[in-house]
C-alpha positions in Angstrom: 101.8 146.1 109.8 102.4 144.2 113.0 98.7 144.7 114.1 96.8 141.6 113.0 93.7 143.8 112.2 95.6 146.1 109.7 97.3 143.1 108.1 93.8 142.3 107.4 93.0 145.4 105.5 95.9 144.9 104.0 95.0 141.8 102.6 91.5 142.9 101.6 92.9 146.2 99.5 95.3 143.9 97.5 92.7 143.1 95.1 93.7 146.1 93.4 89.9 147.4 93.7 89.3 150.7 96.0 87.1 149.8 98.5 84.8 151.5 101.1 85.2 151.9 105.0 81.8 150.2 104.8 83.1 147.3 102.2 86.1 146.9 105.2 84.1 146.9 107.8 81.8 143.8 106.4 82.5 140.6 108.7 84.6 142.2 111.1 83.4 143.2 114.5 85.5 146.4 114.5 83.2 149.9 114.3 84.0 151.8 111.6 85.8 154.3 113.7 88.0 151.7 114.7 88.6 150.3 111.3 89.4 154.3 109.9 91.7 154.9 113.0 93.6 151.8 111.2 93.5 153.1 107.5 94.8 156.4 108.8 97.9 155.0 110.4 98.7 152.5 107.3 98.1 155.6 104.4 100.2 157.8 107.2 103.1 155.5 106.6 101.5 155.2 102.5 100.7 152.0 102.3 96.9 152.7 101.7 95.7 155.8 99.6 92.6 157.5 100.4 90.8 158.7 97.7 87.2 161.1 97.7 84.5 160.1 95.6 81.9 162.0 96.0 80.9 162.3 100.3 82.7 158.3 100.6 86.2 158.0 101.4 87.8 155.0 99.4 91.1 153.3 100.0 93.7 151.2 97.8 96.4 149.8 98.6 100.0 151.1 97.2 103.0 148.4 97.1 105.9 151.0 96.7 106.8 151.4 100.1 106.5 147.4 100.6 108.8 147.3 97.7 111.2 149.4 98.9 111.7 147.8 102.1 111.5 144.6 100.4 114.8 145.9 98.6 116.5 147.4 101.4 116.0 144.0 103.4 117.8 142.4 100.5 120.7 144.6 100.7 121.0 143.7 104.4 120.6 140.0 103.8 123.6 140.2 101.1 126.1 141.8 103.5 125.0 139.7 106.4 125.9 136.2 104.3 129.3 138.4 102.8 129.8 139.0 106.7 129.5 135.6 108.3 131.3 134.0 104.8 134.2 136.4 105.7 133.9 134.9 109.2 133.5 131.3 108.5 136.8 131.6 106.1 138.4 133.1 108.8 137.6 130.4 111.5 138.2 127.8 108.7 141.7 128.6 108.2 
């Protein structure tokens, strides 16, 4: 997610539509080897889906994994603020 050009795809799948290598590859100067090496690392991790229809390979984008980091983040936010309100009661008195 930290690669500029996969945040892109990223943003392009989240219409909710599969779409095509080819439909990803419009208006970007990537090959298409370039722009599958990218899909492949973002559905390793399950981000994107591939799917087969017919000889075309399309891809969609799956939130889940987003989501669950989006949760875990929360849980670390929460005990950081318990953490520095322990602290700044602690300095206070």
């Amino acid at each position: 997610m930290g690669d500029e050009t996969r945040l892109s795809l990223i943003i392009k799948l989240c219409d909710g539509q599969p779409h095509s290598i080819s439909q990803l590859t419009q208006n970007s100067s990537l090959s298409r080897q370039a722009i599958t090496k990218h899909l492949r690392v973002l559905e390793n991790v399950g981000i994107v889906r591939g799917v087969r229809s017919g000889r075309e390979s399309l891809f969609e984008f799956n939130p889940a994994p987003l989501e669950e980091m989006k949760h875990y983040l929360n849980q670390v936010s929460g005990q950081w603020e318990q953490a520095l309100a322990r602290l700044k009661s602690f300095v206070e008195d």
